[in-house]
C-alpha positions in Angstrom: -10.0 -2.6 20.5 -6.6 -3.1 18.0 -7.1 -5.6 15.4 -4.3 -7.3 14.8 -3.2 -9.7 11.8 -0.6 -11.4 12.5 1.8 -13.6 9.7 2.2 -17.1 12.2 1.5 -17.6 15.8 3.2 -15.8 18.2 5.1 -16.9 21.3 6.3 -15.4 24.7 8.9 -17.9 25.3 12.2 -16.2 26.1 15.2 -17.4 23.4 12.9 -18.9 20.7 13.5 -16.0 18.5 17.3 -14.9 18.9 17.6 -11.3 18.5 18.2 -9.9 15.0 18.3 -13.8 13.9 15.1 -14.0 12.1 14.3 -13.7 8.8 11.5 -11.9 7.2 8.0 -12.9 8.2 5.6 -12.5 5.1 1.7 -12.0 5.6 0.0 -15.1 3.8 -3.1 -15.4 2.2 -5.6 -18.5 2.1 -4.4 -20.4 -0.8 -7.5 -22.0 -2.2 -9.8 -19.7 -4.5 -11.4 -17.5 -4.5 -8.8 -15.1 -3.3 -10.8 -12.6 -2.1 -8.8 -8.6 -1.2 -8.2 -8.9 3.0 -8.6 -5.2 2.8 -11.1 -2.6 0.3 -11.7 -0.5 3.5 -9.6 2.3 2.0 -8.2 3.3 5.4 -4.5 5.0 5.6 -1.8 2.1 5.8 2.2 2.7 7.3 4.4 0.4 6.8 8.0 -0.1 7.7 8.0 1.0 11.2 11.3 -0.3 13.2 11.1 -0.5 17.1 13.5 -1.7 19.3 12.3 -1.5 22.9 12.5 -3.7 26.5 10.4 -4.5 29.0 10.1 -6.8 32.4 9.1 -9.3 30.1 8.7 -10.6 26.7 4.7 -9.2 26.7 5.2 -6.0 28.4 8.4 -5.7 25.7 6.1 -6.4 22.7 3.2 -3.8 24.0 5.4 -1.3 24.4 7.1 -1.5 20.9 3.2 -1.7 19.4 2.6 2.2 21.3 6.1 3.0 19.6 5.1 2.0 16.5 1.5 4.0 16.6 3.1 7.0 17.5 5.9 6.8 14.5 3.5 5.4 12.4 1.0 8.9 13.2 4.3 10.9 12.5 4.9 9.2 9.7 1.8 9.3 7.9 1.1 13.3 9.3 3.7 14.9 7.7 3.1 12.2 4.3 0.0 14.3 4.4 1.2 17.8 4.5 0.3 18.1 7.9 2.7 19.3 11.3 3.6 15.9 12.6 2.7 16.4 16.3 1.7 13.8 18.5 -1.8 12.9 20.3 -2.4 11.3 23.0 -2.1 7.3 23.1 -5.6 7.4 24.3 -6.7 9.4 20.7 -4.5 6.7 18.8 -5.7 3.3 20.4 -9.0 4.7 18.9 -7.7 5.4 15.2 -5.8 2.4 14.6 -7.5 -0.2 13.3 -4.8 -2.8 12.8 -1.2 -3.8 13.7 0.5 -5.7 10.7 3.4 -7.8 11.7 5.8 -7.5 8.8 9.1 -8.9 10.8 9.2 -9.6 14.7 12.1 -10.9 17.1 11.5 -11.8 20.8 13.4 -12.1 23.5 13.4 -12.6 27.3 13.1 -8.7 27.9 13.4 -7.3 24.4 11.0 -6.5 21.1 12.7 -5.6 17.8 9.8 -5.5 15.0 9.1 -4.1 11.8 5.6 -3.3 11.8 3.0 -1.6 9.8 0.2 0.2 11.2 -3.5 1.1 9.9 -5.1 4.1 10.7 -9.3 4.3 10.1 -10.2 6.6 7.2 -13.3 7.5 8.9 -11.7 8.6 12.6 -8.1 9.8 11.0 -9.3 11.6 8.5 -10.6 14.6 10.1 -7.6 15.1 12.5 -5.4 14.5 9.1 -7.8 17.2 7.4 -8.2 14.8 4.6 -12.3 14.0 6.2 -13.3 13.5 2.0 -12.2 10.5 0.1 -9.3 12.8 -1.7 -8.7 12.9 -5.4 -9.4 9.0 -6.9 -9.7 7.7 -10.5 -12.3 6.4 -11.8 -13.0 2.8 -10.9 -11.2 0.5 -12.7 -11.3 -3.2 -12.9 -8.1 -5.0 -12.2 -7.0 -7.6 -14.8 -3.4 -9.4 -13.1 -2.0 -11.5 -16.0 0.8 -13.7 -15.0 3.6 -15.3 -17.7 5.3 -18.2 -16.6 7.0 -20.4 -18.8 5.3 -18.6 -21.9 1.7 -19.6 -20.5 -0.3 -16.7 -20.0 -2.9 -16.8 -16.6 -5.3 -14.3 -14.8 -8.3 -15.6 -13.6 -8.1 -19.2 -15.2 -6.6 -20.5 -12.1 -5.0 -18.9 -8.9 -1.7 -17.5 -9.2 0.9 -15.7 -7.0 0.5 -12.4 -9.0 -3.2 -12.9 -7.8 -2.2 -13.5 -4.3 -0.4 -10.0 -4.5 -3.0 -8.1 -5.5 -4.9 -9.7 -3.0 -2.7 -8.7 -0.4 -2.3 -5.3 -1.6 -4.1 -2.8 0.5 -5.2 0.7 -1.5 -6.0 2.6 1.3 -3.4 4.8 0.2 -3.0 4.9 -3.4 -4.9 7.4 -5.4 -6.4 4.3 -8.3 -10.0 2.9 -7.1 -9.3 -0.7 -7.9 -12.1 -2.9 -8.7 -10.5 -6.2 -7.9 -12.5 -9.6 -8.4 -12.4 -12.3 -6.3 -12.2 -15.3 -8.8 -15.9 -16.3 -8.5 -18.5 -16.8 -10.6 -18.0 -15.7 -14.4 -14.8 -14.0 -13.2 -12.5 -17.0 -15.2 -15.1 -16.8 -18.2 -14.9 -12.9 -18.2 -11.5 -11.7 -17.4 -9.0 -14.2 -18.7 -5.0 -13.4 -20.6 -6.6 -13.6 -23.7 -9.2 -10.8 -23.1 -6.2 -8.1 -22.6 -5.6 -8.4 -26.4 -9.1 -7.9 -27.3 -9.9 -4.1 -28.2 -13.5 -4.4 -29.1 -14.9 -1.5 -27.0 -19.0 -3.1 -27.0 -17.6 -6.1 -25.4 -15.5 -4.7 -23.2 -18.4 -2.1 -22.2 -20.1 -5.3 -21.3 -17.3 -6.5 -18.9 -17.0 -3.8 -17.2 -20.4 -3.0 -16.7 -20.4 -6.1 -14.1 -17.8 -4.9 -12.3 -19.5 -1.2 -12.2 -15.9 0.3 -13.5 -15.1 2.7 -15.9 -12.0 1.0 -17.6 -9.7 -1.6 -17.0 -5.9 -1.8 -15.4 -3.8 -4.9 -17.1 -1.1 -5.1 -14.4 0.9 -7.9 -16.3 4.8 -10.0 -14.8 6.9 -12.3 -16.5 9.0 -14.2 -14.2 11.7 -15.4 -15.4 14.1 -18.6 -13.5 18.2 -18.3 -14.6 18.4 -22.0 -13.6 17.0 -24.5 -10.8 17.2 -23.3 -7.3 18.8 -20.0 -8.5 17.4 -16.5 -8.8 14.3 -15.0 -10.2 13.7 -11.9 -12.1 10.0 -10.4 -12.5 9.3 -7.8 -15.1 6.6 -5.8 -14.2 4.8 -3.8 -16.8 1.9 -1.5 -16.0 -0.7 -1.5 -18.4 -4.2 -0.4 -19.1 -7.0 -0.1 -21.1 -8.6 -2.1 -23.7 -6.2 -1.0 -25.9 -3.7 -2.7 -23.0 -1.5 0.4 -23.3 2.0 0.6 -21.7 2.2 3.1 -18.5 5.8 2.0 -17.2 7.7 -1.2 -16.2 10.5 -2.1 -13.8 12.4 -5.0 -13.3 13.3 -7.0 -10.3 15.1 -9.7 -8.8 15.0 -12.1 -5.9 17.7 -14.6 -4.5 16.0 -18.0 -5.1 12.1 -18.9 -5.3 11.4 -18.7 -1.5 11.6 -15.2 -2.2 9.1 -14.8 -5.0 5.9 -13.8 -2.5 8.5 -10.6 -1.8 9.0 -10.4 -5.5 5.7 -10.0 -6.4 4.4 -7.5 -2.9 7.2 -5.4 -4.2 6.5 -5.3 -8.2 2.1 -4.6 -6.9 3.7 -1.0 -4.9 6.1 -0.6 -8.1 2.8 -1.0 -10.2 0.3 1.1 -8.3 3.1 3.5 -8.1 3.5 4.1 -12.5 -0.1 4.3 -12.2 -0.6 6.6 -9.9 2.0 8.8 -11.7 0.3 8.8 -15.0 -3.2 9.6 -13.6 -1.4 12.6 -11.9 0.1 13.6 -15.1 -3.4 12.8 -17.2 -1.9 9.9 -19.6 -4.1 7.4 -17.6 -7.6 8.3 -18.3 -10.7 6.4 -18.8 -11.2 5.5 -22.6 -14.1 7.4 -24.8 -15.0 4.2 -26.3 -16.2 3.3 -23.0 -18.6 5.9 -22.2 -22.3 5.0 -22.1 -23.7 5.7 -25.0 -27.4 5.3 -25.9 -28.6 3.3 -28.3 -29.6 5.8 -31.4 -33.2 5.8 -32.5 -33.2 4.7 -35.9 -34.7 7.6 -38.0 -38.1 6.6 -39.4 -39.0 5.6 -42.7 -41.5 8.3 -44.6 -44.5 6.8 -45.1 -47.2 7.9 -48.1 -50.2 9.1 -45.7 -52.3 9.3 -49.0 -52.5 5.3 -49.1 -53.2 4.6 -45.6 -56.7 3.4 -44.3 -58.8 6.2 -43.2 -59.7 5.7 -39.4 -61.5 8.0 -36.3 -63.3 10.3 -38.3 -60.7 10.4 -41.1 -57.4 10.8 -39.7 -54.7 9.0 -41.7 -52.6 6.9 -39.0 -49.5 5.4 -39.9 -48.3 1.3 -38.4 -46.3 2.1 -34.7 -43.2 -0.7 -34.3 -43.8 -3.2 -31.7 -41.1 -3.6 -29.1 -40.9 -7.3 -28.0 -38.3 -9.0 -25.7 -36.1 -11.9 -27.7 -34.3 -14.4 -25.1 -31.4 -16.0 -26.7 -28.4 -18.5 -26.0 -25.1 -16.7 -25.8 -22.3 -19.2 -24.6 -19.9 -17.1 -25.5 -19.4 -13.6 -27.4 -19.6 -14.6 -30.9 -22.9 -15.6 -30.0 -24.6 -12.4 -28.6 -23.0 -10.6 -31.9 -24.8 -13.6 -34.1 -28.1 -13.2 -32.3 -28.5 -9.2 -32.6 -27.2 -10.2 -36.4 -30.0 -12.4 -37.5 -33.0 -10.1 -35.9 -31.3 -7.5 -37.7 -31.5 -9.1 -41.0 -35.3 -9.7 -40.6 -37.6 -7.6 -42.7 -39.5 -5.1 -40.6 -37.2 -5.1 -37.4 -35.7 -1.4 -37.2 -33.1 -2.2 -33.8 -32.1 -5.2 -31.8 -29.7 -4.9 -29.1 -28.7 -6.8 -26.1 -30.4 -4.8 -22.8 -29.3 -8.3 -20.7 -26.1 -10.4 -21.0 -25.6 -13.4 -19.7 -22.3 -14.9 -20.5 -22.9 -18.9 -20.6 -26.4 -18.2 -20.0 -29.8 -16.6 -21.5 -29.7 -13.1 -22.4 -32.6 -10.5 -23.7 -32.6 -8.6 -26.7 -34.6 -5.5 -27.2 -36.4 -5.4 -30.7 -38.5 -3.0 -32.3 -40.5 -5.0 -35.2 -42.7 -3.1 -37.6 -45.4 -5.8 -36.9 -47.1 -8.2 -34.8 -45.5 -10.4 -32.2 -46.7 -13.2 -34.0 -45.5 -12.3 -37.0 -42.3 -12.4 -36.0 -42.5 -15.5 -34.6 -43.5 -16.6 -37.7 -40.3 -15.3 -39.9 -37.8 -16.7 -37.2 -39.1 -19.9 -37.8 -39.1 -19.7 -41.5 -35.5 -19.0 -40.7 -34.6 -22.4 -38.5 -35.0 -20.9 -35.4 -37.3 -22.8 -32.5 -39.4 -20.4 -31.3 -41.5 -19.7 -28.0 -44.2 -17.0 -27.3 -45.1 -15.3 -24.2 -46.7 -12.0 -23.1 -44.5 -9.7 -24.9 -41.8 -11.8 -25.7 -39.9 -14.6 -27.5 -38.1 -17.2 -26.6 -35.6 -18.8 -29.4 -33.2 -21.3 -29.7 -31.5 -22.8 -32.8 -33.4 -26.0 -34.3 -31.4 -28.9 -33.8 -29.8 -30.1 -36.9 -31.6 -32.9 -38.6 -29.9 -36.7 -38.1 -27.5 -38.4 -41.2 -30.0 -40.2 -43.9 -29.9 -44.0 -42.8 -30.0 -42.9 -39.0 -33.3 -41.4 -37.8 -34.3 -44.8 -36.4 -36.5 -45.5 -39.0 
């Protein structure tokens, strides 16, 4: 069976859509968040397929101009592939196509004129296509849309248009593996404007790794309004990594505001197009800084065996470091960098670093203490810190700060 996604209801009545007197119909996309991608499928996507056909009647018209446009749309994408371009039967294609896309439609009594797009299934095309393996794809990156408007700066904050387009943009065919978030959860926390200009690499190694991608894409537009009612101009600028690094820009322009859903479709293929060209030509790559690294074993302090206690039959054994779990507060970043901080600065603790974050939340810190778990309960509360024990680990907040003199209700 087709699946079809159509832009508005559709209607067979003869003469409500003169002939070549409609506009452009534009896919929408639900406009509360979150604004979830309609497709991650990956399948091969044509678009821009004309047909102008009749029939009996305005259904038999329509029908025929969808078999037209499978059949162009197989041409089409064939040869975009490197292959011959001959046909197969429309019994072999009803089977591979997996969606009609209604881009611009005009109906009349006897007669279809459409521009349509047509999807193809990855998984049944790609054999026949001789493209049966996924194809050569970067690395997954997270997608980070930043729209400027009236010199305020949004990504995931609130829903934008520039987030609608992405949404809408289907990747089937581009050689980047987008990550792209749906708005939900920590999504406004983690991936706002301001994060773009933040190069720290551990954080960012942080962000990512809740995405599961590699690096980050910073596709960024500033839309600019001449006057009231008058046209707009959208500068596109494709940008990556947490360096947020220029690939390539381009600048366009729309009529008036009803056309700035068209603005922005057209600057996401301008976009995934720069990007595409610099992986090909190796200047988008995903950064060292990111790479997993493991945490270095800190090199041990020599110990003097000759002053050690002897023990089982006079072996000299020297103190092991205890590895205990700290839970801590982080409501923001500063805070996960203060916690590893303090443990650090504790006598005795050789390395303390965040195995599980928790933006907003309660994270865990790993820390090797050359001691007992008590007695390192014991120098956190020396140092202000509340502190609760459990089987192999602590949990610690910050004691609350004492009340003014003259106010503690005594």
């Amino acid at each position: 069976m087709i699946r079809i996604r159509l832009s508005r209801a559709l209607t067979p009545l003869a003469g409500l859509l003169a002939i070549g007197g409609a506009g452009v119909v534009l896919g929408q996309v639900e406009t509360s968040a979150p604004i979830a991608p309609i497709d991650d499928s990956g399948n091969f996507e044509v678009d821009g397929v004309s047909v102008d056909v009749t029939g009996k009647t305005s259904e038999e018209a329509r029908e025929a101009g969808w078999r037209l446009a499978q059949r162009k749309a197989w041409q089409m994408l064939s040869k975009r592939l490197g292959q011959s371009g001959a046909l197969v039967p429309d019994s072999t294609l009803n089977g591979l196509v997996s969606g009609i896309i209604v881009e611009n439609e005009n109906i009349g009594p006897d007669r279809y004129v459409a521009r349509l797009g047509v999807t193809f299934s990855r998984a049944r095309a790609g054999p026949l296509l001789g493209v049966a393996g996924g194809g050569f794809r970067s690395p997954p990156m997270v997608v980070l849309p930043i729209e400027w408007t009236g010199g305020v700066g949004e990504a995931f904050e609130q829903e934008t248009g520039w987030r609608q387009a992405w949404a809408r943009f289907r990747t089937g065919n581009s050689a980047i593996d987008y990550v792209r978030p749906a708005g939900t959860g920590p999504d406004s926390l983690l991936l706002n404007a301001g994060q773009a200009g933040r190069p720290g690499r551990g954080w960012w190694k942080a962000v990512l790794d809740q995405y599961g991608a590699s690096d980050v894409l910073i596709p960024t537009v500033h839309l600019y309004r001449q006057y009231p009612g008058g046209p707009v101009i959208g500068h596109f600028e494709a940008r990556y990594g947490p360096d947020d690094r220029l690939a390539g820009s381009a600048t366009l322009r729309v009529a008036n505001a009803d056309g700035i859903d068209a603005l922005l479709d057209a600057g996401v293929k301008r976009i995934d197009s720069i990007y595409q060209d610099a992986l090909k030509g190796g200047i988008l790559r995903t950064d060292p800084g990111l790479a997993y690294q493991p945490t270095p074993t800190p090199t041990p302090t020599p110990i003097d065996l000759d002053g050690l206690p002897l023990v089982n039959g006079g072996v000299a054994t020297a103190p092991q470091g205890t590895s205990i779990d700290v839970q801590f507060d982080t409501p923001d970043a500063a805070a996960v960098n203060a916690g590893e901080a303090a443990l650090r600065a504790i006598p005795g603790v050789g390395s303390a670093a965040t195995t599980s974050l928790a933006m907003g939340g309660v994270s865990v810190m790993r820390v090797t203490y050359a001691g007992d778990q008590g007695a390192l309960a014991a120098q956190l509360q020396a140092r202000g810190w509340q502190v609760q024990s459990g089987p192999g680990a602590l949990r610690i907040r910050r004691a609350a700060a004492p009340p003014p003199n003259g106010q503690n209700g005594g």
